[in-house]
Backbone as a printed PyTorch tensor [residue, N CA C, xyz], in Angstrom:
tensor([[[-13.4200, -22.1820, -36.0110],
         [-12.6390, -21.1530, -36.6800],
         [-13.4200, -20.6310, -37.8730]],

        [[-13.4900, -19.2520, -38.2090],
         [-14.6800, -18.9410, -39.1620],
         [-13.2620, -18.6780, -40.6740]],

        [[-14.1910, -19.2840, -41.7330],
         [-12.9000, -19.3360, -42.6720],
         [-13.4700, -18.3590, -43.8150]],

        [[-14.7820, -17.2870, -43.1070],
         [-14.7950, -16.9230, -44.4590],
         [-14.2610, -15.7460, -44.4180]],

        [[-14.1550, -15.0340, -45.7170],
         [-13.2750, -13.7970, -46.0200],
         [-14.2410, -12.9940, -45.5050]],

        [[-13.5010, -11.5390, -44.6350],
         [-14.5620, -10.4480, -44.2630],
         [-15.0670,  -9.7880, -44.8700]],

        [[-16.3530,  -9.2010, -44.8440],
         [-16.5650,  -7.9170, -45.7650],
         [-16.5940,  -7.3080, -45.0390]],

        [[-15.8670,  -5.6120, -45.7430],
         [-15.7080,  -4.7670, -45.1890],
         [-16.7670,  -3.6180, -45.2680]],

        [[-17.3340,  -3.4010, -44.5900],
         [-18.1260,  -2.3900, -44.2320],
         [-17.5000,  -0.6650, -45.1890]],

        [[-18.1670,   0.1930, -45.8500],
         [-17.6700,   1.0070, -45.9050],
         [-17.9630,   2.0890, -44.6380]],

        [[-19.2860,   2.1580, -44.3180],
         [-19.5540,   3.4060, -43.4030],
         [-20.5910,   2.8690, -42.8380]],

        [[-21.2780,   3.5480, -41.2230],
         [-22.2570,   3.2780, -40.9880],
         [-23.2970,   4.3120, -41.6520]],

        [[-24.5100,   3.3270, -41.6300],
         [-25.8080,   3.9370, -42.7570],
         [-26.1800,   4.7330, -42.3670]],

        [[-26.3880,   4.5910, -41.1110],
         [-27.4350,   5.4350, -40.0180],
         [-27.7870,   4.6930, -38.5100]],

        [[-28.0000,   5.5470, -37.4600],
         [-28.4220,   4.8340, -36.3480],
         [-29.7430,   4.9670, -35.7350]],

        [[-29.9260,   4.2340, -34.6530],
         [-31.2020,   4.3900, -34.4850],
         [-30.9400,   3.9550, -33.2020]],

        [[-31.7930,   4.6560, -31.7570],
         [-31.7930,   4.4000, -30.6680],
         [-32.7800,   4.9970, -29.8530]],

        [[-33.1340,   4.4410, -28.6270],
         [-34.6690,   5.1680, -27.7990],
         [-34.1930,   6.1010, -27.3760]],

        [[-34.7380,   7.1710, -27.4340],
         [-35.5380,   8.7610, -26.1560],
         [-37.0510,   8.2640, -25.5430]],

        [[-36.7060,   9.2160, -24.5100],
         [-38.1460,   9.4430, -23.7790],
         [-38.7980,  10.1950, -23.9180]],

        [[-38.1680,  11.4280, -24.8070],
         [-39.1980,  12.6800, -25.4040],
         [-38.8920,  12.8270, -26.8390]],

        [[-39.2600,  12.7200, -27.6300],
         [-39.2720,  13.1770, -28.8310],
         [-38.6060,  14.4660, -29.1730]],

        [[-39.6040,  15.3790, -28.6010],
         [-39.3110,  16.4930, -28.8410],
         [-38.3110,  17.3360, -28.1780]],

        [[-38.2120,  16.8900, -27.2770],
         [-36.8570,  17.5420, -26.2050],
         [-35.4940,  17.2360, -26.9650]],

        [[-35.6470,  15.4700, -27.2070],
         [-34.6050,  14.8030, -28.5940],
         [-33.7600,  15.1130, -29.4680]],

        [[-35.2740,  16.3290, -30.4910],
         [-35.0550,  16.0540, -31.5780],
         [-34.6290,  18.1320, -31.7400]],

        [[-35.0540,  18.5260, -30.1530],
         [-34.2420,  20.0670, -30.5380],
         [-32.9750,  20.0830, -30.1530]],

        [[-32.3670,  18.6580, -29.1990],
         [-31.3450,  18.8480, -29.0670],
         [-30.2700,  18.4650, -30.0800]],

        [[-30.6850,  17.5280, -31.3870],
         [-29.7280,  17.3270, -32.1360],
         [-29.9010,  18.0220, -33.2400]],

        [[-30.7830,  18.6660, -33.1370],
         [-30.7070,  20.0390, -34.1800],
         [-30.1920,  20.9950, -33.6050]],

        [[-30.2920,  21.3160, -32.4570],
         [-29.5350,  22.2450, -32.2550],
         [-27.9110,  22.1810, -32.3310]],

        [[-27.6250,  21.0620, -31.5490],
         [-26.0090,  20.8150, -31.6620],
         [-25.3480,  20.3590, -32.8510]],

        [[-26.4540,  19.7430, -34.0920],
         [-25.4890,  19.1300, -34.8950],
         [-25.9540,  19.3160, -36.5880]],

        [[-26.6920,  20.5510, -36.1500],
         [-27.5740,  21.0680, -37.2710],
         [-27.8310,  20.0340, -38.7350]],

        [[-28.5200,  19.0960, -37.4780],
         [-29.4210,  17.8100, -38.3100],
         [-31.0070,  18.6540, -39.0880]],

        [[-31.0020,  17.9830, -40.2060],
         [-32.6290,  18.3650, -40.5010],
         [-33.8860,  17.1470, -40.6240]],

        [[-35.1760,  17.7350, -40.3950],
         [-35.9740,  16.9690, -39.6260],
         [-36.1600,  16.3580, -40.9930]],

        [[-36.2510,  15.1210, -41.1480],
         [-37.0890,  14.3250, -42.6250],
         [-38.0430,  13.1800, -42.6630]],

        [[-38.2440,  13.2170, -41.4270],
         [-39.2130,  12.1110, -41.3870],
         [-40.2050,  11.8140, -39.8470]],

        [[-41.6850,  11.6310, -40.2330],
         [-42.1890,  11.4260, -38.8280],
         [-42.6120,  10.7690, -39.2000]],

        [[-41.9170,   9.2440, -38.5490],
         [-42.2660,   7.8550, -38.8470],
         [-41.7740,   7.4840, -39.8940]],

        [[-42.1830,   6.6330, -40.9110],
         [-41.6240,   6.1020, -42.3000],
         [-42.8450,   5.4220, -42.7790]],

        [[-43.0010,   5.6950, -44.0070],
         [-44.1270,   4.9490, -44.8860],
         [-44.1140,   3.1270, -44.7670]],

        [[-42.7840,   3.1600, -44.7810],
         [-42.2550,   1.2680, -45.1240],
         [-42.4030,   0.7560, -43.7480]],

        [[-42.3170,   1.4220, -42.6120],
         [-42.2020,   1.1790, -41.2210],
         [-43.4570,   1.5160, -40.3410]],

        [[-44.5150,   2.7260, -40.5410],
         [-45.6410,   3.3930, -39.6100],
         [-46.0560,   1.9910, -39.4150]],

        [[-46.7410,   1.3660, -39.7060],
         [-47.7370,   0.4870, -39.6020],
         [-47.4140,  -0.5300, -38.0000]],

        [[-46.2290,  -1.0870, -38.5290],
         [-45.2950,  -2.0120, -37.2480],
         [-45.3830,  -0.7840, -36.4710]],

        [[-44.4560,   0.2050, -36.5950],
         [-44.6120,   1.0810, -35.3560],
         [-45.7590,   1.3960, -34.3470]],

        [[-46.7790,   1.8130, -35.5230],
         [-48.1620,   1.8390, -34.4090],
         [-48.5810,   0.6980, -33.6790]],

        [[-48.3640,  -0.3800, -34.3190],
         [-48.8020,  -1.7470, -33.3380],
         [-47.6370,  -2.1200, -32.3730]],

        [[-46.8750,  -1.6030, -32.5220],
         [-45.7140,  -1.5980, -31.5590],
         [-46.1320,  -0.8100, -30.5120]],

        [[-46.2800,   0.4410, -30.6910],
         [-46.7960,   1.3770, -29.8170],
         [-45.6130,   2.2530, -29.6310]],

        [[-44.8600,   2.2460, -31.1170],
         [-43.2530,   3.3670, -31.4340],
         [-43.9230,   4.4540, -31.8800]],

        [[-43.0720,   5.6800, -32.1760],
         [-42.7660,   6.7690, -32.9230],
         [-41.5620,   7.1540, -33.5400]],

        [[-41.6430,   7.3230, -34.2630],
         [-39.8610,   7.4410, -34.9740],
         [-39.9360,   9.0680, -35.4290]],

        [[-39.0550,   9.5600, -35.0400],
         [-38.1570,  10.6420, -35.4150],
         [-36.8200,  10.3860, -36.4070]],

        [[-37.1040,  10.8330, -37.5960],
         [-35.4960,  10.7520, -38.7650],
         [-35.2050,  12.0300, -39.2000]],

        [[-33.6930,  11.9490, -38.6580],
         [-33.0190,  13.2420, -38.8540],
         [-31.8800,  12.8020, -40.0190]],

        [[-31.3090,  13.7560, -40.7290],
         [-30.3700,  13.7990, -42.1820],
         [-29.6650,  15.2510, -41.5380]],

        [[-28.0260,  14.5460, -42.1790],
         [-27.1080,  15.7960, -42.3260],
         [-27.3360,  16.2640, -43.9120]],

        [[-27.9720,  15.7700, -44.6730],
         [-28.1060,  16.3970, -45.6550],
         [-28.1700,  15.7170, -47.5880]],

        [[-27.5900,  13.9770, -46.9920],
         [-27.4680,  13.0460, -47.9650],
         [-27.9700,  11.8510, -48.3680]],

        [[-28.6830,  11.6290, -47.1530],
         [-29.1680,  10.8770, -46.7000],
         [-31.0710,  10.7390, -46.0170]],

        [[-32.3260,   9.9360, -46.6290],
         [-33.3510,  10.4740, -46.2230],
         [-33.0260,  10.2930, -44.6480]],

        [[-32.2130,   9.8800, -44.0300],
         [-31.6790,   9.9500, -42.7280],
         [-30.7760,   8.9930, -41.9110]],

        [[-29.6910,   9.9470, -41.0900],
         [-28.6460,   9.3230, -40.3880],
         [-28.7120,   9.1430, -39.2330]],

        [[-29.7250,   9.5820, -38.4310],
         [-30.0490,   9.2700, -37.2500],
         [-31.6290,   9.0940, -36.9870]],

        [[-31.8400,   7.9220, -36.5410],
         [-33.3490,   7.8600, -36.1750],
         [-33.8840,   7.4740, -34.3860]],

        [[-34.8890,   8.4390, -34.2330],
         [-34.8060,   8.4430, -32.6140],
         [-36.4540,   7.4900, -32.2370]],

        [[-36.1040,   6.7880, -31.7860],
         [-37.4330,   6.3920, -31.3600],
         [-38.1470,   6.0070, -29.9380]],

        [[-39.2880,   6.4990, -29.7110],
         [-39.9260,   6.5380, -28.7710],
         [-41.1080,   5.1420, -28.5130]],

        [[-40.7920,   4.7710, -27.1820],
         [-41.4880,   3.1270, -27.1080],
         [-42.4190,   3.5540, -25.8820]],

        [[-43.6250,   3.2110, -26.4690],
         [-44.6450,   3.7770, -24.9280],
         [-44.6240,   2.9290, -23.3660]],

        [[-43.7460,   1.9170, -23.7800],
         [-43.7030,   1.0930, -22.7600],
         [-42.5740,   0.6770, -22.2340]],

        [[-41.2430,   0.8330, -23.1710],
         [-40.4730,  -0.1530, -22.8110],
         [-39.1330,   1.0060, -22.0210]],

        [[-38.7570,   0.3840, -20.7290],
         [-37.8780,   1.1790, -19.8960],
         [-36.3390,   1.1130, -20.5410]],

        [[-35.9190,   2.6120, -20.9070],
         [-34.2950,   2.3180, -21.3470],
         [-33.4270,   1.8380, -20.6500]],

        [[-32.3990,   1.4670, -20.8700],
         [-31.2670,   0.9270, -20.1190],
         [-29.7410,   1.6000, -21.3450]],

        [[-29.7390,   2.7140, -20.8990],
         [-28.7360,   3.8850, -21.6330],
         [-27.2790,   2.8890, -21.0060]],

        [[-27.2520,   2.0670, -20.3600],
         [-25.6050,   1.4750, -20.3100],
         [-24.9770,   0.7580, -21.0530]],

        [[-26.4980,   0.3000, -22.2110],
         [-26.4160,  -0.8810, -23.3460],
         [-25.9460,   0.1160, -24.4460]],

        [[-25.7200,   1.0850, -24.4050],
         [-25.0280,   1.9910, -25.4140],
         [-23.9230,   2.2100, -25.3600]],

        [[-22.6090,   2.2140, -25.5670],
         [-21.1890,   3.0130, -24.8400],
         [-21.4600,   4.3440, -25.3470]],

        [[-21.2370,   4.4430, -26.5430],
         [-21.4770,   5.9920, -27.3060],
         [-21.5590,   5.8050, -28.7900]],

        [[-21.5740,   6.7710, -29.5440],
         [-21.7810,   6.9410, -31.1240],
         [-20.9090,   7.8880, -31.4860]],

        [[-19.7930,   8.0210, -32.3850],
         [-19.3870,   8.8230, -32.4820],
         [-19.3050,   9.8030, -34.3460]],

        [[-19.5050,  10.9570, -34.7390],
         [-19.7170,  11.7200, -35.8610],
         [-18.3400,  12.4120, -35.7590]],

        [[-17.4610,  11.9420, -36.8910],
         [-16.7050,  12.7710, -37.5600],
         [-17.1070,  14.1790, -38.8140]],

        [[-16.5270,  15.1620, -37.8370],
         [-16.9010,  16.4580, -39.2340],
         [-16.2140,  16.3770, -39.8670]],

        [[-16.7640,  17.2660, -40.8910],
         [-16.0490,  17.6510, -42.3310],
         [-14.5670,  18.0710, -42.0900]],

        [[-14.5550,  19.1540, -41.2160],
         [-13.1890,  20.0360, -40.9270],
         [-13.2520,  20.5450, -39.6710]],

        [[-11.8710,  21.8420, -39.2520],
         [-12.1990,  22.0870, -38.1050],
         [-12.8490,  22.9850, -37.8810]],

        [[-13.4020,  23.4420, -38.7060],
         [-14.3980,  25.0110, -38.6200],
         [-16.0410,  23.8270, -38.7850]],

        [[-15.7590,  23.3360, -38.9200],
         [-17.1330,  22.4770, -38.3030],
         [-17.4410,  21.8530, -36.6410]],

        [[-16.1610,  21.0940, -36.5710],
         [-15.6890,  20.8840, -34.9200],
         [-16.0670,  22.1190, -34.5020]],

        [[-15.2420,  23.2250, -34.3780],
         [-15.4330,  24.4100, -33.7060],
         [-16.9090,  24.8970, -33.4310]],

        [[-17.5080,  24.8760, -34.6420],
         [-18.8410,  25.2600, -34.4390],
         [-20.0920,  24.2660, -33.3970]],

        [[-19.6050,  23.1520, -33.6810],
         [-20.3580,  22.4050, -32.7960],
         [-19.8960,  22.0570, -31.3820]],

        [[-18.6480,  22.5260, -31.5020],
         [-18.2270,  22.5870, -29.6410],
         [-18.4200,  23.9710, -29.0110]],

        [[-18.5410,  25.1420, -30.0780],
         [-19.4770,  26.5350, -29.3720],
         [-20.9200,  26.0850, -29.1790]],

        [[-21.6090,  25.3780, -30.3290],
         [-23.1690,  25.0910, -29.7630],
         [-23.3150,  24.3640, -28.4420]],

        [[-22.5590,  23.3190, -27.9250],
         [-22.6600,  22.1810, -26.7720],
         [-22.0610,  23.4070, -25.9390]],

        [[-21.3940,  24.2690, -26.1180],
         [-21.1620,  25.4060, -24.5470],
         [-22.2200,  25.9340, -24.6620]],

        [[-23.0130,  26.8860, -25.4580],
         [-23.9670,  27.6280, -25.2970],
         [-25.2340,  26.5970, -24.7130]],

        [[-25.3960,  25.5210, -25.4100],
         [-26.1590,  24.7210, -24.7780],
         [-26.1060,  24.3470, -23.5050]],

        [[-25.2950,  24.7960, -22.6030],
         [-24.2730,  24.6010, -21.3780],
         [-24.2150,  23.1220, -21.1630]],

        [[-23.6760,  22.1010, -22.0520],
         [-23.7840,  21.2220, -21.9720],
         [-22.5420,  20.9100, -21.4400]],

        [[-22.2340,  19.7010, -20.4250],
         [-20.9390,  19.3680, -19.6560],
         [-20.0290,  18.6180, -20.9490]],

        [[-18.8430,  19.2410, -21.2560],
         [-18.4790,  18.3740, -22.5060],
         [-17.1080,  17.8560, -21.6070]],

        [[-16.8530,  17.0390, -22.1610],
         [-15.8390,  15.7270, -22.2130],
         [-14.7920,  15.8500, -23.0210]],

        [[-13.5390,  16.4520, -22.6420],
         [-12.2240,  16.7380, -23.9060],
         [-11.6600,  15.2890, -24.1720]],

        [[-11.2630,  15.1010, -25.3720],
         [-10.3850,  14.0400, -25.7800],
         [-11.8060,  13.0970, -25.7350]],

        [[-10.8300,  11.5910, -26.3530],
         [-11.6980,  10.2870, -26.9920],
         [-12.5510,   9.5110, -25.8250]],

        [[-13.6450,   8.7500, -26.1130],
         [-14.6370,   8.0320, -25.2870],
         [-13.5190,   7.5320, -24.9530]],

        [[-12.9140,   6.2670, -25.5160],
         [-11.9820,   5.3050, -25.6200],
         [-10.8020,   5.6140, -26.5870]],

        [[ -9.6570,   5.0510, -25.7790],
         [ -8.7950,   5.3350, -26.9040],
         [ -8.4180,   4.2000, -27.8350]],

        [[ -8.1100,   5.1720, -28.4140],
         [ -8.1160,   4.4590, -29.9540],
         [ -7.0660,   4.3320, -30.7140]],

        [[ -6.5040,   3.2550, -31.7520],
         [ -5.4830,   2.8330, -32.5190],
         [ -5.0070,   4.0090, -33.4770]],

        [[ -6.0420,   4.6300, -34.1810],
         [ -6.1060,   5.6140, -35.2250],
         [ -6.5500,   6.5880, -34.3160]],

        [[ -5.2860,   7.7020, -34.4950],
         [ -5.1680,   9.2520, -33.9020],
         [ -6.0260,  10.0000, -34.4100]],

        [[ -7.0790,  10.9980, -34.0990],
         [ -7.7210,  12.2760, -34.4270],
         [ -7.1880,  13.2980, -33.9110]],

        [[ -7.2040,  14.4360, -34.7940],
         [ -6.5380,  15.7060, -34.3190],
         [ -7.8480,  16.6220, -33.0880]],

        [[ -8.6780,  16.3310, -32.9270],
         [ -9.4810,  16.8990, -31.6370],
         [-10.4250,  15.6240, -31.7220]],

        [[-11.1300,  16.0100, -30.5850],
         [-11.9780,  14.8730, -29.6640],
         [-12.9730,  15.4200, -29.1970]],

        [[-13.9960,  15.3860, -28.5640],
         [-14.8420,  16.1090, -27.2700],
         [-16.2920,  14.9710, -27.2680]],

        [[-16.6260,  15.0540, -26.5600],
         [-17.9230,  14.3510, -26.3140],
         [-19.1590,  15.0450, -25.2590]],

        [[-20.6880,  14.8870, -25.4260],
         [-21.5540,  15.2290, -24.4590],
         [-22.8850,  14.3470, -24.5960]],

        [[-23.4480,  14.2370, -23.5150],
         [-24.5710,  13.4040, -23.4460],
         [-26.0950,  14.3610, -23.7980]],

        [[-26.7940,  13.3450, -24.5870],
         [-28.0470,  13.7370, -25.2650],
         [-28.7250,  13.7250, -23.4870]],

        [[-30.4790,  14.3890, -23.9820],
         [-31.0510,  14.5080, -23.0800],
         [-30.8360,  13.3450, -21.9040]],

        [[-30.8980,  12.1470, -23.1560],
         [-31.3290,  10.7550, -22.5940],
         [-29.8280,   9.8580, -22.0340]],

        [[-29.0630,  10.5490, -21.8130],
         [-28.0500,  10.0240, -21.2490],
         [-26.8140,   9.2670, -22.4580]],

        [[-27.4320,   9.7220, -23.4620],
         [-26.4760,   8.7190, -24.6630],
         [-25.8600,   9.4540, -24.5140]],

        [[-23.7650,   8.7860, -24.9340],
         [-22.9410,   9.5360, -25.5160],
         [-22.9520,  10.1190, -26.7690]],

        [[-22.7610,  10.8310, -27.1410],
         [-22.4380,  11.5690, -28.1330],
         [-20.4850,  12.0700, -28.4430]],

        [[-20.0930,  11.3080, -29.3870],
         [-18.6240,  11.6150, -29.4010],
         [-18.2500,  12.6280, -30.2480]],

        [[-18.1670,  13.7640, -30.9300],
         [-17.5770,  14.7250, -32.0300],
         [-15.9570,  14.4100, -32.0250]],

        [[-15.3650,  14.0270, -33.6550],
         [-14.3130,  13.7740, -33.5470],
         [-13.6170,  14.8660, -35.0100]],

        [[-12.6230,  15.0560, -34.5580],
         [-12.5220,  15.6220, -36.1940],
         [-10.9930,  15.3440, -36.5730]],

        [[-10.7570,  14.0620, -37.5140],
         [-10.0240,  13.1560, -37.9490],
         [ -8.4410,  14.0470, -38.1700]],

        [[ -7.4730,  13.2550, -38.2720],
         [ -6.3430,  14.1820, -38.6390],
         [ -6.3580,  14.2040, -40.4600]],

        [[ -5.7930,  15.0170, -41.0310],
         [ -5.6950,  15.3130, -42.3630],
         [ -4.3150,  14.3790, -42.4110]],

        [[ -4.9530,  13.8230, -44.3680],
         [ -4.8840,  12.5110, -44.6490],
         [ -3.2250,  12.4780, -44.7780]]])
């Protein structure tokens, strides 16, 4: 029985997960989620990476030197089922909106309502998969 008290997490920091193209990657989450580019590779990290035989891509919504990091492994085969999905709450719904017109124009197949459902209600839902088969969830929370 674990007796210690939990800590509670406030937010996640940032994520990080494999692509197979970089660049195919990194126009698709700029395009859909008007991420900006801030990093190729990392000063604290290049070194391991190159002997790894990684590349890192870090993208920022704007607060962060970055909230999503994509990385590319010259060797190692994905297995996209070890993911369920990730999901980004917007600001509002004129943010939702805008990023569920980019995923149509992108003609991307979107997904109405939640990956999974969930305890705590959001007032819209939608989801679409990155190049690489990840989910991608857009949620936009109900007002407080």
């Amino acid at each position: 029985m674990n007796t210690h008290k939990p800590i509670a997490a406030t937010k996640l920091q940032h994520h990080v997960f494999y692509v197979t193209d970089l660049e195919r990657s990194k126009a698709f989450y700029t395009e859909l989620l008007d991420l900006q580019f801030s990093a190729l590779n990392h000063p604290d990290s290049s070194a391991a990476m190159r002997l790894s035989q990684q590349e890192m891509r870090f993208f920022s919504f704007g607060f962060h030197h970055h909230d999503i990091c994509l990385v590319k492994h010259r060797t190692l085969q994905m297995d996209n089922g070890s993911m369920l999905h990730f999901s980004l709450a917007v600001r509002d719904a004129t943010s939702f909106d805008t990023i569920r017109e980019r995923a149509e124009k992108m003609d991307l197949t979107i997904r109405e309502g939640r990956v999974l459902a969930s305890a705590k209600p959001v007032a819209r839902a939608f989801s679409v998969r990155d190049p690489d088969r990840h989910c991608v969830e857009i949620i936009e929370e109900c007002a407080p």
